[in-house]
Backbone bond lengths (Angstrom), bond angles and torsions (degrees), N, CA, C in turn:
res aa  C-N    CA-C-N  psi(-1)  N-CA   C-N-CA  omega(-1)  CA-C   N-CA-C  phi
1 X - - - 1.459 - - 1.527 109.50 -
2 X 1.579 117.63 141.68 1.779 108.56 174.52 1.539 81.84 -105.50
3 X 1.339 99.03 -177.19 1.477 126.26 -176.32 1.505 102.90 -141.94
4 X 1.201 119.09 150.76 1.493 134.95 -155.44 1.857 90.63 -147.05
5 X 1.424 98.07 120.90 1.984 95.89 165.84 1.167 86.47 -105.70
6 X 1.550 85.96 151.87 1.610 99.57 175.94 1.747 100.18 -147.60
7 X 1.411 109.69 130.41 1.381 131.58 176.48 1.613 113.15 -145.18
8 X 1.320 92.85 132.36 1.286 98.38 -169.45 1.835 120.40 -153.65
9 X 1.322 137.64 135.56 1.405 141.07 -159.24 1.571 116.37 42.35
10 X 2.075 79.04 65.98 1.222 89.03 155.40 1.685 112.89 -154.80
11 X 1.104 130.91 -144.34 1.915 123.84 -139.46 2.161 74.54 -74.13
12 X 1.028 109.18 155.15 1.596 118.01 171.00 1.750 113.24 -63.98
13 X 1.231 97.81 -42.94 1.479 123.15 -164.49 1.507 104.77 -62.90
14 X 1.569 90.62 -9.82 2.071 74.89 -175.59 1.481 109.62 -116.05
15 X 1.322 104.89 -13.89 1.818 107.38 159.61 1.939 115.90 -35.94
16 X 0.793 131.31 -40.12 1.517 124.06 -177.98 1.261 96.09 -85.48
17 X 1.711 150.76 -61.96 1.571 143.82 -168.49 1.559 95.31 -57.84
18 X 1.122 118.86 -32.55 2.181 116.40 178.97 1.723 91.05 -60.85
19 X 1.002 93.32 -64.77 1.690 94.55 -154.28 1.304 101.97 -60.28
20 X 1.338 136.04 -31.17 1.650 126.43 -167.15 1.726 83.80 -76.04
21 X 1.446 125.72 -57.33 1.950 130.47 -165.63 1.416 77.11 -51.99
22 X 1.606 153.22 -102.49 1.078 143.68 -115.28 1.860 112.48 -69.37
23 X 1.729 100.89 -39.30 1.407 84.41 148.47 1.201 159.41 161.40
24 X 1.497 80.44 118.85 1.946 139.08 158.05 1.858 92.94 -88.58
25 X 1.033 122.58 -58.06 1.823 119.94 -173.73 1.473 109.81 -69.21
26 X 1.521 134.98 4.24 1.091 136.29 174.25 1.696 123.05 83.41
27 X 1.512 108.21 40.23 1.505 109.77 172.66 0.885 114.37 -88.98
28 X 1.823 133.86 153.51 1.318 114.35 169.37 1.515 111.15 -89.38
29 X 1.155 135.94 -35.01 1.605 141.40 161.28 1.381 130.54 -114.08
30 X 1.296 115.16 176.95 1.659 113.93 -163.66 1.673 72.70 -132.51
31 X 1.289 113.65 156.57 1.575 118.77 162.22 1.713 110.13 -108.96
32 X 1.083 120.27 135.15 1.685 120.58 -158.92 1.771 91.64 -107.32
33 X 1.150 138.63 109.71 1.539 137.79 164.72 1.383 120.53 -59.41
34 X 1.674 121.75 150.07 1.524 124.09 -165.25 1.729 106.96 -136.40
35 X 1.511 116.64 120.33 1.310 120.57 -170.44 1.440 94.40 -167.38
36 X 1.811 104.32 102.88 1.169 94.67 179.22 1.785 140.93 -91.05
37 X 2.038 93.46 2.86 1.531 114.63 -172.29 1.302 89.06 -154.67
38 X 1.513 114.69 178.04 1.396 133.61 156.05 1.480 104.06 -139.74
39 X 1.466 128.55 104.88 1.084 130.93 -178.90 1.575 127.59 -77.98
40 X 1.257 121.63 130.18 1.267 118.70 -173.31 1.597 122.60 -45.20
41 X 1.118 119.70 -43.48 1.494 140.23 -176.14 1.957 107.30 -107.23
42 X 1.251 114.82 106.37 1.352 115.82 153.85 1.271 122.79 -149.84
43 X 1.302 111.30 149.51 1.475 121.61 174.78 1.652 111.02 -86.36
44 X 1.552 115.96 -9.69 1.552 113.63 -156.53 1.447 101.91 -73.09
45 X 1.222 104.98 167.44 1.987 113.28 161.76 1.258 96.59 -129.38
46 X 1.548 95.62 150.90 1.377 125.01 -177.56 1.795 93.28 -82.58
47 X 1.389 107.19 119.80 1.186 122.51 150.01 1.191 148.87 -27.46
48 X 1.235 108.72 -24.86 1.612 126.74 -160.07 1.519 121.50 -142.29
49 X 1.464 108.53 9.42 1.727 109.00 170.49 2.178 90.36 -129.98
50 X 1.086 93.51 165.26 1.472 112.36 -170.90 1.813 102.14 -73.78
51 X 1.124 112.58 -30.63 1.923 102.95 171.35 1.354 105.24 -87.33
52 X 1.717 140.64 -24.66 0.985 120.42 -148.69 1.400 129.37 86.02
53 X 1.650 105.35 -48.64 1.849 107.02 175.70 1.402 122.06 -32.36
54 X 1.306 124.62 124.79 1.221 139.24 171.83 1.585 113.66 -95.90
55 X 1.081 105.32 24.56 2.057 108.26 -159.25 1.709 90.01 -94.67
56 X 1.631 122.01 -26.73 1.827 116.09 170.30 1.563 105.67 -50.89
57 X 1.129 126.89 -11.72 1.683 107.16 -143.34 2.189 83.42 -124.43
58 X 1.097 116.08 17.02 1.667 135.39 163.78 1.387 102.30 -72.51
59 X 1.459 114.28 128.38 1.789 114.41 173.36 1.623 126.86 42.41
60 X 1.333 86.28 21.74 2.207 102.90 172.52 1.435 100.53 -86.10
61 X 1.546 117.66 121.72 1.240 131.32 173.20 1.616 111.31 -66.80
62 X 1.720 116.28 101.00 1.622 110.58 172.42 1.310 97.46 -132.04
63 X 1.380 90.36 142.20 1.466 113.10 -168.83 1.825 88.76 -92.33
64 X 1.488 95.35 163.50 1.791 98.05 161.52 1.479 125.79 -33.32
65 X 1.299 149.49 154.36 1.174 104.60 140.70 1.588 149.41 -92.23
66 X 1.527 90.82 -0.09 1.115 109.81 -168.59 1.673 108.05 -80.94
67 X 1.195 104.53 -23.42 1.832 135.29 -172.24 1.509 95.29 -77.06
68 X 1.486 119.98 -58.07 1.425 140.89 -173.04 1.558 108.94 -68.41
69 X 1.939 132.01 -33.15 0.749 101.87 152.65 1.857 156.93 -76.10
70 X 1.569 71.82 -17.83 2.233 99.83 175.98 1.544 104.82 -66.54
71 X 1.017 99.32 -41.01 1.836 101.38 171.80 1.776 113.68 -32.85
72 X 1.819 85.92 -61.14 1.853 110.76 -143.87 1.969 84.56 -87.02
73 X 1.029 112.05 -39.05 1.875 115.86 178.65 1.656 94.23 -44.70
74 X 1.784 121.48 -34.09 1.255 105.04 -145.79 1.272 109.77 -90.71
75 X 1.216 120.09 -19.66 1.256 146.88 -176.00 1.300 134.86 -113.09
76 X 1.654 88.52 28.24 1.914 110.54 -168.44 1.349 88.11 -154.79
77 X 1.440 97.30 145.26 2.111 92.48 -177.90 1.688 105.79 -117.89
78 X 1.307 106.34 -8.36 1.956 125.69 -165.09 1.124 115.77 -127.07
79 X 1.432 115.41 -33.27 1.802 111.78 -161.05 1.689 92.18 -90.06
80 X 1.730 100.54 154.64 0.977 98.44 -158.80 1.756 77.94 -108.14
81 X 1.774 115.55 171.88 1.467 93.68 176.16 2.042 78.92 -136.58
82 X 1.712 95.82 156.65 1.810 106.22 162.86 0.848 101.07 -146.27
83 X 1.685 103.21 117.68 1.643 110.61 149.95 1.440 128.57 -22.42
84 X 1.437 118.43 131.17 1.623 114.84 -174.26 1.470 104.81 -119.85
85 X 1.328 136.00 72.28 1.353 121.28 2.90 1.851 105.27 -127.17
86 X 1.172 127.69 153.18 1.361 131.28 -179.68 1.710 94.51 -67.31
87 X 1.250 100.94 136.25 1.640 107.19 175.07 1.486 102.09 -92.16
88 X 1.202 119.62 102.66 1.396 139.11 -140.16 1.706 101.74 -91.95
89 X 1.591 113.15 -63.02 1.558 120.04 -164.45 1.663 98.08 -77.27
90 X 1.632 139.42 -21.10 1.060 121.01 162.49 1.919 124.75 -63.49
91 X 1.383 113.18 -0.37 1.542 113.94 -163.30 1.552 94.58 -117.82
92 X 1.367 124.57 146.80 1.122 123.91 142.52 1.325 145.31 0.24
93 X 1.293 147.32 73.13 1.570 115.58 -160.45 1.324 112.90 -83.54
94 X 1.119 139.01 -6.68 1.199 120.06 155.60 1.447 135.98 -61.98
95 X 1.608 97.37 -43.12 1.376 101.79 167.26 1.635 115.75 -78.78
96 X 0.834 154.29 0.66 1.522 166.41 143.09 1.397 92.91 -47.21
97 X 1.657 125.38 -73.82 0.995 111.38 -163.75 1.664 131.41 -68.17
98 X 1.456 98.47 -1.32 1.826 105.47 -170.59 1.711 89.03 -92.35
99 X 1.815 116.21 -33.89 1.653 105.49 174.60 1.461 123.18 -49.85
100 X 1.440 102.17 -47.14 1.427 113.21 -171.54 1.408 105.86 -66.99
101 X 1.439 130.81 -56.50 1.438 125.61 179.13 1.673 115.66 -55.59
102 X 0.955 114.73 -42.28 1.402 125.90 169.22 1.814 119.75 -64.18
103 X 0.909 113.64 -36.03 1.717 121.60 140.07 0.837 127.13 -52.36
104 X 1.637 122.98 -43.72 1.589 109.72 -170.75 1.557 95.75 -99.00
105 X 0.883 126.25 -40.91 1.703 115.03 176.76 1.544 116.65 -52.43
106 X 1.060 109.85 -26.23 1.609 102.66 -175.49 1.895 103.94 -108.32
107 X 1.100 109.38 17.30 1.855 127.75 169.08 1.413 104.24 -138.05
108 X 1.304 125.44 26.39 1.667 112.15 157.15 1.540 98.62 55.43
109 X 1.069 124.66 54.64 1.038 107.02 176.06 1.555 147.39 85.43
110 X 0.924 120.24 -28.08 2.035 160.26 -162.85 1.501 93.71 -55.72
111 X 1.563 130.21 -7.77 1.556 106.31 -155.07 1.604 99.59 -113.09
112 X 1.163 110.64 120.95 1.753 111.67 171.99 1.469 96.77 -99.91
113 X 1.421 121.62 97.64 1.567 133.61 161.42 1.437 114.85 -33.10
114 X 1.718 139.82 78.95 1.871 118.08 -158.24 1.814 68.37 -94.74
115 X 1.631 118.22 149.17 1.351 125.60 171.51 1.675 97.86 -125.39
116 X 1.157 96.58 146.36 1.785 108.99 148.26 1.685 148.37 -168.67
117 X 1.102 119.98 -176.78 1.822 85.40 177.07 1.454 99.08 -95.83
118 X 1.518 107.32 148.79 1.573 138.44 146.14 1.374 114.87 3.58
119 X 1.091 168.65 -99.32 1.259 166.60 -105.92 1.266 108.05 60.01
120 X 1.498 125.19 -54.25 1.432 143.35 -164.62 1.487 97.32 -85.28
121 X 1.669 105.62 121.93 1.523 113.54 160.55 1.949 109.03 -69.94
122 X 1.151 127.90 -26.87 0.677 136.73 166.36 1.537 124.43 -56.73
123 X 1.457 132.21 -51.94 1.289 115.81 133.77 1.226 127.28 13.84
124 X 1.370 108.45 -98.19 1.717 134.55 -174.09 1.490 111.40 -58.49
125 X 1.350 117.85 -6.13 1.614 129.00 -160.16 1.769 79.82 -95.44
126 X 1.269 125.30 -64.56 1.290 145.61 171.46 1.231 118.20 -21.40
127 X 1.642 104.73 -46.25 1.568 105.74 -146.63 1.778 81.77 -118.37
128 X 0.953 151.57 13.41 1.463 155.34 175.82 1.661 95.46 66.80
129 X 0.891 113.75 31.69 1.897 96.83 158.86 1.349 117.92 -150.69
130 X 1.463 90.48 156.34 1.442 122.61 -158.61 1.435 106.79 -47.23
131 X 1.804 117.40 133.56 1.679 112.66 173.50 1.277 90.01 -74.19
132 X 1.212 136.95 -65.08 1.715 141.11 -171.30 1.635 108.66 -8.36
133 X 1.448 115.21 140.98 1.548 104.62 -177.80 1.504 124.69 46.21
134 X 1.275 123.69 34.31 1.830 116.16 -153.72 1.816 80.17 -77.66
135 X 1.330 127.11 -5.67 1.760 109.95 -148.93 1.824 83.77 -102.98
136 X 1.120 116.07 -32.89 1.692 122.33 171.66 1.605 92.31 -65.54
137 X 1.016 134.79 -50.98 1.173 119.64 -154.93 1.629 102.54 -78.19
138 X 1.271 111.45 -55.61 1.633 118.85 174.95 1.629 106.93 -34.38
139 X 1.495 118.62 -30.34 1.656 110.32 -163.57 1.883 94.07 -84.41
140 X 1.293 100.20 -57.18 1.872 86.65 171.91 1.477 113.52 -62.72
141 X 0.741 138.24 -26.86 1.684 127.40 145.23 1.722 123.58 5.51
142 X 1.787 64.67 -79.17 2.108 90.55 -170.90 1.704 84.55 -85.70
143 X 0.916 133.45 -26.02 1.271 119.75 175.64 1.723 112.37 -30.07
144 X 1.357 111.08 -61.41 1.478 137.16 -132.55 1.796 85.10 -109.20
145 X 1.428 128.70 -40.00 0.725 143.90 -152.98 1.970 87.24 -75.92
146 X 1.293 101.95 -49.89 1.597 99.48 -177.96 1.277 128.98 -36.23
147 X 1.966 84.74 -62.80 1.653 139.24 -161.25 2.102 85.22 -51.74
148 X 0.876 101.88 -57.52 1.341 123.15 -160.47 2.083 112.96 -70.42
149 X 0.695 64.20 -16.50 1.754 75.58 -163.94 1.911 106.47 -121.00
150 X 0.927 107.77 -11.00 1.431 108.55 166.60 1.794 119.71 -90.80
151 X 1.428 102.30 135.35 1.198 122.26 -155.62 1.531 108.89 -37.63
152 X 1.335 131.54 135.66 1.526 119.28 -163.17 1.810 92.34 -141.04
153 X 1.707 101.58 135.81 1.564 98.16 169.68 1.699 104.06 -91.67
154 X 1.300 127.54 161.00 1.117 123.76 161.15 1.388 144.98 7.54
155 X 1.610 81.93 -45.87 1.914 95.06 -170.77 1.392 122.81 -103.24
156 X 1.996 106.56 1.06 1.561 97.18 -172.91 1.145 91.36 -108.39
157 X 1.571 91.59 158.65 1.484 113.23 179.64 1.444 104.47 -126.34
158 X 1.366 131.19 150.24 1.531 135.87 168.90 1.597 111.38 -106.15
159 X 1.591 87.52 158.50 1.535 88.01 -178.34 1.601 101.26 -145.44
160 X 1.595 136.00 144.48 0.874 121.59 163.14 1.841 125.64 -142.42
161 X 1.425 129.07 135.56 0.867 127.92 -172.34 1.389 125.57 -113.82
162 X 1.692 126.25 81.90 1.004 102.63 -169.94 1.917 118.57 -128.73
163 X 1.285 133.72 -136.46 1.478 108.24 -162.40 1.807 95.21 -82.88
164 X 1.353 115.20 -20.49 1.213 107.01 -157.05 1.812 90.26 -131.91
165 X 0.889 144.18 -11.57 1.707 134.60 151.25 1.641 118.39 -122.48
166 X 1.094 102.36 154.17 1.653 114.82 -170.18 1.723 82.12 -143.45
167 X 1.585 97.18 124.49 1.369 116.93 171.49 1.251 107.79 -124.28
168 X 1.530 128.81 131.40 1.857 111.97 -166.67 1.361 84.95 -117.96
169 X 1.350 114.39 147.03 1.540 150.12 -175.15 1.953 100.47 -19.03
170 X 1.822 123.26 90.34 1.162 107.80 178.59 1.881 72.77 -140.03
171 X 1.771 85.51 159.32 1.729 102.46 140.57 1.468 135.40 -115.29
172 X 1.119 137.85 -149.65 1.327 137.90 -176.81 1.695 109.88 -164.90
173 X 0.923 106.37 120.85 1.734 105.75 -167.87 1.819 94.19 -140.25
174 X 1.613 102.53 118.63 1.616 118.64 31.17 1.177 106.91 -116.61
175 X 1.342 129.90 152.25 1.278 128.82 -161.12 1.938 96.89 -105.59
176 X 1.346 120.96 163.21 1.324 98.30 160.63 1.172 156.65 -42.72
177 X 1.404 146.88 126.78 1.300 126.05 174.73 1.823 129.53 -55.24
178 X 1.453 95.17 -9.40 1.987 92.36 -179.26 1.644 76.55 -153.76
179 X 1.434 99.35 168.31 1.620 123.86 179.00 1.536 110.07 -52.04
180 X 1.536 108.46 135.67 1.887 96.24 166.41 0.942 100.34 -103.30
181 X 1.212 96.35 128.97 1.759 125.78 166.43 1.714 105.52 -49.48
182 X 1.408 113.27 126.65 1.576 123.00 -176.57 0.945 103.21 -96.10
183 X 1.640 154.97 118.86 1.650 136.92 176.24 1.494 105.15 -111.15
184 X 1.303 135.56 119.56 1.531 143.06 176.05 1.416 88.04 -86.66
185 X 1.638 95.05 126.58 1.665 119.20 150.17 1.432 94.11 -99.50
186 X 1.699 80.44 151.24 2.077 96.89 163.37 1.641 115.84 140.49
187 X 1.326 128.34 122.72 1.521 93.24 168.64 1.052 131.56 -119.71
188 X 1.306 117.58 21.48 1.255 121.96 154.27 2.089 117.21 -45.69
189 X 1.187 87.18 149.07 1.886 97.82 -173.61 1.267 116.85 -50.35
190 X 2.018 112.68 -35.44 1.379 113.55 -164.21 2.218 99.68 -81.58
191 X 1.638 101.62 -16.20 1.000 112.80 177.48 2.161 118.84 -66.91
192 X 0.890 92.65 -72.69 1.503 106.04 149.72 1.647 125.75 -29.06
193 X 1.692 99.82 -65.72 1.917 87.84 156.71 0.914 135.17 -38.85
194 X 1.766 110.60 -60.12 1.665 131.54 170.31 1.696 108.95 -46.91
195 X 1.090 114.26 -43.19 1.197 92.63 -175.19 1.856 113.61 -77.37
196 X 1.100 168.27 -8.15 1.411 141.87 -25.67 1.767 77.34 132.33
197 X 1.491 107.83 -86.52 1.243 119.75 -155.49 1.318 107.43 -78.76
198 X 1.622 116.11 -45.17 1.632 112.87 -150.10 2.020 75.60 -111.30
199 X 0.929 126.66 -37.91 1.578 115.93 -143.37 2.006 97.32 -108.42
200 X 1.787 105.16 176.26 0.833 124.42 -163.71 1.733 113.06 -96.16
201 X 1.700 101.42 -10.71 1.526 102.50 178.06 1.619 78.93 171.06
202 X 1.780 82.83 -166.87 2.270 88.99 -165.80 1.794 96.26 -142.46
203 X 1.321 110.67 144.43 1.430 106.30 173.26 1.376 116.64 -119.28
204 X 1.116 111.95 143.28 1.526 110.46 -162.06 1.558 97.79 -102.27
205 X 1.500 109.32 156.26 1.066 103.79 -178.65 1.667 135.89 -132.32
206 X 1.528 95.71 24.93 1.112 102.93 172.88 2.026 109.47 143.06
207 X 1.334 104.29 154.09 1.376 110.31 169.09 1.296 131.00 121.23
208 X 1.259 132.79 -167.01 1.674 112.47 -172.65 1.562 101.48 -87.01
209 X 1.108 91.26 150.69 1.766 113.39 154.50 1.414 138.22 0.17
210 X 1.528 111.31 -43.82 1.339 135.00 -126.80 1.881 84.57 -131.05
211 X 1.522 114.20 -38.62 1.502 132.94 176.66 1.713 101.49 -78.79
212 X 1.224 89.12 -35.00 1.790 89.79 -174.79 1.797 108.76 -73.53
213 X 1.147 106.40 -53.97 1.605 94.33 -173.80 1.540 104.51 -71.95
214 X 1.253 134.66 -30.37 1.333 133.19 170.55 1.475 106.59 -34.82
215 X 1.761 104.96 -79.72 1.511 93.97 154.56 1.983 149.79 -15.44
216 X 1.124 94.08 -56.75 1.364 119.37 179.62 1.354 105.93 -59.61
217 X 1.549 125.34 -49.87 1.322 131.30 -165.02 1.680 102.69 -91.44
218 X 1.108 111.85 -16.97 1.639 114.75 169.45 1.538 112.31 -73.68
219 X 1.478 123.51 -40.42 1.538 121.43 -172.17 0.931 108.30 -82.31
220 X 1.213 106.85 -19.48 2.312 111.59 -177.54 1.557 93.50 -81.72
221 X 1.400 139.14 -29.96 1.387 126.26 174.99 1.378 108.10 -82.87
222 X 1.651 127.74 -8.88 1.185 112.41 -162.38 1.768 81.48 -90.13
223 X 1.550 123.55 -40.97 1.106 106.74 -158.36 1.289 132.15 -53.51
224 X 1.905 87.80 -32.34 1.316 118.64 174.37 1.201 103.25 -38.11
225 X 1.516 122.09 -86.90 1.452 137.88 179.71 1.199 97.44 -21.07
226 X 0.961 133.52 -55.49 1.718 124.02 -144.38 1.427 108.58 -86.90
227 X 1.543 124.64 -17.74 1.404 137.98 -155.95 1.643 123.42 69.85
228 X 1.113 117.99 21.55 1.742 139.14 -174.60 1.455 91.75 -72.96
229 X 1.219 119.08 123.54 1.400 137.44 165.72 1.669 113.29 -142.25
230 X 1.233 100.35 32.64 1.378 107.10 -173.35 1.967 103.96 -74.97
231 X 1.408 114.73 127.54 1.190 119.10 173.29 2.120 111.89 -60.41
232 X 1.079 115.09 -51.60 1.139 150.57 176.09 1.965 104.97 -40.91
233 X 1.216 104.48 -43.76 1.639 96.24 -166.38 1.498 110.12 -67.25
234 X 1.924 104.21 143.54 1.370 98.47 -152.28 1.468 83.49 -104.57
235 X 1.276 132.81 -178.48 1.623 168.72 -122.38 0.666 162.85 174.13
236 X 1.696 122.19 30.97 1.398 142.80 -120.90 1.568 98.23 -137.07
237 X 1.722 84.29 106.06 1.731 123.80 168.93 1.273 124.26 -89.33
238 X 1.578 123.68 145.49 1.334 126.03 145.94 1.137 131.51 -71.61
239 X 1.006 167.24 126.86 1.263 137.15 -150.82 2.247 103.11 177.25
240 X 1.379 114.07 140.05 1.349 109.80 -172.47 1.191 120.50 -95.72
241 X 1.763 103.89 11.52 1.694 119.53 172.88 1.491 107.22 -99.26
242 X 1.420 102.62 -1.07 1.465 112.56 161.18 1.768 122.15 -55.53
243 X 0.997 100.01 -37.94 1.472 132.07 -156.43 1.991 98.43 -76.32
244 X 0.965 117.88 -26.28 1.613 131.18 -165.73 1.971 108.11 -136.71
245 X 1.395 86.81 132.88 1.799 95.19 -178.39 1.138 99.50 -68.75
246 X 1.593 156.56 -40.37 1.206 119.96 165.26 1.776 137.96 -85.58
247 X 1.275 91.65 18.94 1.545 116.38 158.57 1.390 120.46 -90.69
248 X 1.167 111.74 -35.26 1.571 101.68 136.33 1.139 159.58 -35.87
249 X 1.486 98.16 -36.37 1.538 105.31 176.84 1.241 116.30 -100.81
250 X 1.501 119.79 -20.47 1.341 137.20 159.66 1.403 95.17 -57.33
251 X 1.091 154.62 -46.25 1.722 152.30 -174.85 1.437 114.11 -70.82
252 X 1.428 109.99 -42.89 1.680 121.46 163.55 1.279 106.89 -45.46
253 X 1.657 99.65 -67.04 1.786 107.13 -151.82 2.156 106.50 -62.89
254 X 1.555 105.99 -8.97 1.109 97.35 173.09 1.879 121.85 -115.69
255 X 1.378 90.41 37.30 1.337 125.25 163.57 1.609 106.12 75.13
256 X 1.496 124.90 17.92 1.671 108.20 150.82 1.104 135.62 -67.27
257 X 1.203 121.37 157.30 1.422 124.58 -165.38 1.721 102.87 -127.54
258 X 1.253 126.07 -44.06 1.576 126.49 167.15 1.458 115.61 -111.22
259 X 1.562 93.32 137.17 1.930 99.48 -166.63 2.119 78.12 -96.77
260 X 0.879 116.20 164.48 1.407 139.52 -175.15 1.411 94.71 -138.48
261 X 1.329 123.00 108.65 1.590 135.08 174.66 1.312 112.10 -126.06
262 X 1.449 129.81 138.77 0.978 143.60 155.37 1.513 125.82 -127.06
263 X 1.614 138.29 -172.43 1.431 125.68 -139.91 1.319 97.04 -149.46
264 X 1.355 121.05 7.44 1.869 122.99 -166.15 1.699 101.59 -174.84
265 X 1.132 113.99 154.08 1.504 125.74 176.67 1.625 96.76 -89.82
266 X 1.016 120.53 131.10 1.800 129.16 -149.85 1.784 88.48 -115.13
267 X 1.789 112.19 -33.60 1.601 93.78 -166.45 1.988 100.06 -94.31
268 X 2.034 92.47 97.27 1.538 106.27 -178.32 1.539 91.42 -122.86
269 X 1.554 95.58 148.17 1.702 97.88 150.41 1.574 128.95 -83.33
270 X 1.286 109.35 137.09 1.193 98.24 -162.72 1.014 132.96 99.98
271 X 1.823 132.98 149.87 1.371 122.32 -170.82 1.683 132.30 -69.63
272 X 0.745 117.33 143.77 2.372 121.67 -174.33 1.096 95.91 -73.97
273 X 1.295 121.63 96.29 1.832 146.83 146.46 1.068 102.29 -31.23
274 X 1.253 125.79 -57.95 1.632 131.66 -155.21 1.511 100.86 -40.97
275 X 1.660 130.49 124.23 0.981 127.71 -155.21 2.041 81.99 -97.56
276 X 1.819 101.26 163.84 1.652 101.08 -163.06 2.082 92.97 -69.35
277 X 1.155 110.79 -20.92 1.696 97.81 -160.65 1.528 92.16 -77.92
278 X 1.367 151.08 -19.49 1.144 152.15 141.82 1.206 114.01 -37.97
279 X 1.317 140.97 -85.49 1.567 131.56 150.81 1.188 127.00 -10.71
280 X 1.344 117.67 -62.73 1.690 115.47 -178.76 2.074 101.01 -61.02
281 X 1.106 110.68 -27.33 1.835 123.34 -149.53 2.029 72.18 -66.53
282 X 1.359 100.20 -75.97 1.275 116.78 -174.10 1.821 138.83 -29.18
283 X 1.635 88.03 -44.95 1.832 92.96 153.65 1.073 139.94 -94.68
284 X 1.570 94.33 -0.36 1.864 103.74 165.33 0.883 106.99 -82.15
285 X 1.530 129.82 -17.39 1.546 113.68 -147.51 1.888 83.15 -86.38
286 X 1.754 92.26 -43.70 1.763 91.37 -159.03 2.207 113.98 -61.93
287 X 1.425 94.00 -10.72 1.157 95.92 142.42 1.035 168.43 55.64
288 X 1.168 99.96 -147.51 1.529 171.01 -147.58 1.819 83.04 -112.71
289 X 1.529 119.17 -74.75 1.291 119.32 -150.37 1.899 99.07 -80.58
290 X 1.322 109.71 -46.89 1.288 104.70 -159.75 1.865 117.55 -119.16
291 X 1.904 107.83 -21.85 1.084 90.28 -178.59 2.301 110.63 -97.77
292 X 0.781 103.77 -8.01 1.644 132.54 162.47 1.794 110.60 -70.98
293 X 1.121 124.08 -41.54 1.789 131.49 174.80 1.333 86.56 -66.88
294 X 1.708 120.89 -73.68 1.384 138.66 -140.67 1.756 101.32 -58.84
295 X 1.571 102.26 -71.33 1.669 98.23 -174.66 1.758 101.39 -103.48
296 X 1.271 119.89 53.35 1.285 103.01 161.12 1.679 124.14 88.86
């Protein structure tokens, strides 16, 4: 099993001392969070807490993420870090894809790409593109995102034509040295396909138990469907069997591969008290208790 810390909307300044404590304490990734505004006026709900309220994510210090991961690569020589998740169809994909290659070449590798769409129509209001089709648009995304980021000698060039980008015959050097891993957040079904079809594994993003294996038993039929027998696809849950070594293996045996842990409920109003030597205290301890028992 790897383990992934994940902290997120809180002081900026302590993102690099997390990432050096998580790992020095033996994590294999940090998850980096993506929010590129908070708009004064919205009707949207947040997806992923039981009211919907979006009023936690008011005066939360987030850095880029793409900015936020070159930082934490620089000052980390092992941990690998993935966006949870880059709001993918509001950005450029071309330019997305020269960040990501340019990240992972200058981090050996370290970058698990987690992508997804926006939640916020507002987002796309921001970024001049269309919410309409955002799930067509998200698939040429990773389309280009592949095309682009897969290992290239000198002489190839990519090209892509699709309803909503036209890319004419360029490359981008330096491209990675090994494949970047694509990770789809989301759980909706068409989300789950995408990940399955276009991506390298799926990240879940939260919720009870009972939502989680529902999940779980849906992507193992999608893979089915699809003929995916890939050893390699990654799997990275939240989950409170995280928390206990034989909740672990209960998480294995239903085919995850990254536990995603964190140490505090992050969606608060208002600024994270939690002073950083509390934080660091907290993922050593877990460790110490569960990722040190688990692999040794």
């Amino acid at each position: 099993m790897r383990f992934s810390y994940a902290e997120a909307m809180t002081q900026a300044t302590y993102y690099a001392p997390l990432a050096q404590a998580a790992e020095a304490a033996g994590y294999t990734s940090m998850t980096v969070a993506d929010s590129v505004i908070y708009p004064k006026d919205s009707d949207s709900k947040y997806p992923y807490t039981d009211t919907g309220d979006r009023e936690f994510l008011d005066g939360k210090e987030f850095i880029e993420t793409m900015v936020l991961c070159a930082h934490l690569f620089a000052v980390t020589t092992t941990l690998r870090l993935t966006p949870f998740v880059l709001k993918l169809p509001i950005r450029p994909p071309v330019l997305v894809a020269k960040q990501a290659s340019s990240l992972a070449f200058l981090s050996d590798n370290r970058l698990g790409l987690g992508v997804g769409i926006s939640p916020w129509p507002e987002d796309f209001d921001a970024m001049g593109v269309d919410w309409a089709k955002r799930g067509k648009r998200m698939d040429e995304c990773m389309d280009i995102l592949r095309g682009l980021t897969t290992a290239q000698d000198q002489q190839s060039f990519f090209e892509y034509h699709g309803d909503f980008y036209k890319v004419d015959a360029l490359k981008q050097c330096p491209a990675p040295t090994k494949a970047l891993p694509l990770l789809v957040g989301g759980h909706a079904d068409a989300a789950l396909r995408r990940a399955v079809r276009k991506g390298d594994g799926w990240m879940h993003a939260g919720g009870d138990g009972e939502e989680l294996d529902r999940l779980l038993v849906r992507l193992a039929e999608i893979r089915k469907e699809e003929g995916d027998t890939r050893d390699d696809f990654e799997v990275h849950v939240i989950s409170y069997d995280a928390y206990t070594v034989d909740g672990i293996k209960r998480l294995e045996d239903k085919g995850v591969t990254d536990c995603i842990v964190g140490f505090r409920v992050p969606y608060i109003k208002g600024p994270d008290t939690e002073p950083l030597d509390k934080k660091v205290a907290h993922l050593e301890r877990y460790a110490e208790d569960i990722i040190h028992k688990v692999n040794g």
